[in-house]
N, C-alpha and C positions, 0 to 999 in steps of 0.2 A: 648340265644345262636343263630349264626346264621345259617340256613339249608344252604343246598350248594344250593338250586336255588336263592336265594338272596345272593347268595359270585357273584354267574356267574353273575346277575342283576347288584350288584358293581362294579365287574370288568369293565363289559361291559361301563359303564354310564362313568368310570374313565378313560377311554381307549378314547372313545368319546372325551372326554373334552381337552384330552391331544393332542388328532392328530392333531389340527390344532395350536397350539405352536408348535408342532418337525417342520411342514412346515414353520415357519413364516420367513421372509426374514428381514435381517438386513442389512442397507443402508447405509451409510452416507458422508460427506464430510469435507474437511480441506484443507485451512481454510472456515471459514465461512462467511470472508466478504474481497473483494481484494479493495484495493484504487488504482487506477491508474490517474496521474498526466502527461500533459506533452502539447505538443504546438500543433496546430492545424495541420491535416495531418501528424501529426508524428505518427506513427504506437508503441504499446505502447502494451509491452507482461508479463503476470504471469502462475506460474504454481498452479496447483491444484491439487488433489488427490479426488478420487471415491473411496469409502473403502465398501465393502460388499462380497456379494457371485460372484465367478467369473463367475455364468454360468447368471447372469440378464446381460440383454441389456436394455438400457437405450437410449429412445431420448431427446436430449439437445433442448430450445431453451431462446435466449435473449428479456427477455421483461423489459420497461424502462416507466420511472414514471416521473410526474412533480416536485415530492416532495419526499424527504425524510420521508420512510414509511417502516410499518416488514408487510404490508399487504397484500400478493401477489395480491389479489385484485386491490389492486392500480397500477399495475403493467399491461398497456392496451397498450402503445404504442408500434411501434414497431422502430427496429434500423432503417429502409427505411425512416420513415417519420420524424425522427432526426439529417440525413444524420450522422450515425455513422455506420462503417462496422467493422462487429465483427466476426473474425475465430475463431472457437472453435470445439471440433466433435460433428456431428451432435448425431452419435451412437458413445454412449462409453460400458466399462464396468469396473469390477476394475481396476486400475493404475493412473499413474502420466498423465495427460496430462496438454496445454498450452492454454489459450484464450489470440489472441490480438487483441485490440481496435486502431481506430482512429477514428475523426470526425473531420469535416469541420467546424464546426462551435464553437466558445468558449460560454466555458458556463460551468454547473454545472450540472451534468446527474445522475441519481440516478437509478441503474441496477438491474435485477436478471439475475443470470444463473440457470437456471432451467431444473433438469433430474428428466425424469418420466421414472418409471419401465413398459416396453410394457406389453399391455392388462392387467393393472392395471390402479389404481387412487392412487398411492402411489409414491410421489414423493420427492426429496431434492432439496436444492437450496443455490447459493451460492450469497450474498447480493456483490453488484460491485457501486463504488462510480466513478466516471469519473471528474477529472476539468481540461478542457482545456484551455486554454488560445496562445494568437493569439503570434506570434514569438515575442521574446523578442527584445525591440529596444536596443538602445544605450545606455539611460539614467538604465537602468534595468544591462546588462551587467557590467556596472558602480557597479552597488551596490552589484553584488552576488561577484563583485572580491571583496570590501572591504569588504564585507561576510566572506569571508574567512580569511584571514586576522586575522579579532578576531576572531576563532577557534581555532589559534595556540598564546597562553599567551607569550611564553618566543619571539617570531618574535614582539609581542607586547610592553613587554618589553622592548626591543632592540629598535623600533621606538620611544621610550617616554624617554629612557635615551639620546639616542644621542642628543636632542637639549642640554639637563642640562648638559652634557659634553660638547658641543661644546660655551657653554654661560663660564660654568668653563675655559676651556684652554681661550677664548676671556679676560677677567678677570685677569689670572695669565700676559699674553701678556701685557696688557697694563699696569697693575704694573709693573712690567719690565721696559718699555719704559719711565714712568715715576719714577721711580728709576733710570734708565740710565741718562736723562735726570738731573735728582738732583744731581747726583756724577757729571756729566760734568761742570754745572753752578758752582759746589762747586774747583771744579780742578782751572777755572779760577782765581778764585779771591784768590788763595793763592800765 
């Protein structure tokens, strides 16, 4: 049986154990990873969300990697020395907010957006894939319109029947003509 100054020692140890889960802070973000695609100096926007307790502040910052990596480690350069400018808030806290990207130079850029909870080491981040490419020329224009084109079946359609229709009608015509032709030569000589 237990005496009551080992119920209050239980307690006490149980009470311990427990107080610092009721404080722990729960973070997160969504999505987890944004692709952004588009042509050089074009300014290029997604939205994000910060999900946690509304009273953490959070500072944001963007750091950028040679290689596609989950290792935040890898993760040393910064947007200055890749000539890419990145808006996003510096301090957040929960809500929706917007990071947009451009860069001068084309390429293949592999991101994190990274928020740390102030006067902690407890952070989230959001993986950013970036491929730029330089303005589309002429020959490229060319091929997103017949891009499109085959995305819609029955437009497609309709461009493959019309030669076989217009070979048909060409076809019945010149039967015709020589059918005409044969009735005339035949008219003569009776």
């Amino acid at each position: 049986m237990i005496n009551k100054n080992d119920f209050i020692l239980l307690f006490l140890i149980f009470l311990i154990i427990l107080l610092p889960l009721s404080s722990a802070t729960s973070l997160g973000v969504s999505p987890d990873n944004l692709k952004f695609s588009g042509k050089t100096n074009e300014v290029i926007c997604k939205n994000f969300s910060i999900l946690g307790d509304e009273k953490n502040v959070l500072s944001g910052e963007v750091r950028w990697s040679n290689k596609s990596s989950r290792n935040v480690n890898d993760y040393t350069l910064s947007s200055t020395e890749l000539k890419i400018s990145a808006i996003y808030p510096a301090k957040a806290k929960t809500g929706k907010y917007q990071i947009c990207i451009s860069a001068e130079k084309e390429g293949t850029y592999y991101g994190a957006l990274l928020y740390k909870l102030e006067n902690s080491s407890y952070g989230i981040g959001i993986w950013t894939d970036l491929e730029i490419k330089q303005n589309p020329s002429i020959k490229e224009s060319l091929s997103i319109t017949g891009g499109a084109t085959n995305e819609n079946n029955s437009f497609q359609n309709y461009l493959f029947f019309t030669p076989v229709l217009f070979i048909a009608i060409l076809i019945f015509l010149l039967k015709r003509l020589k059918d005409k032709e044969a009735k005339g030569s035949s008219n003569l000589t009776v």
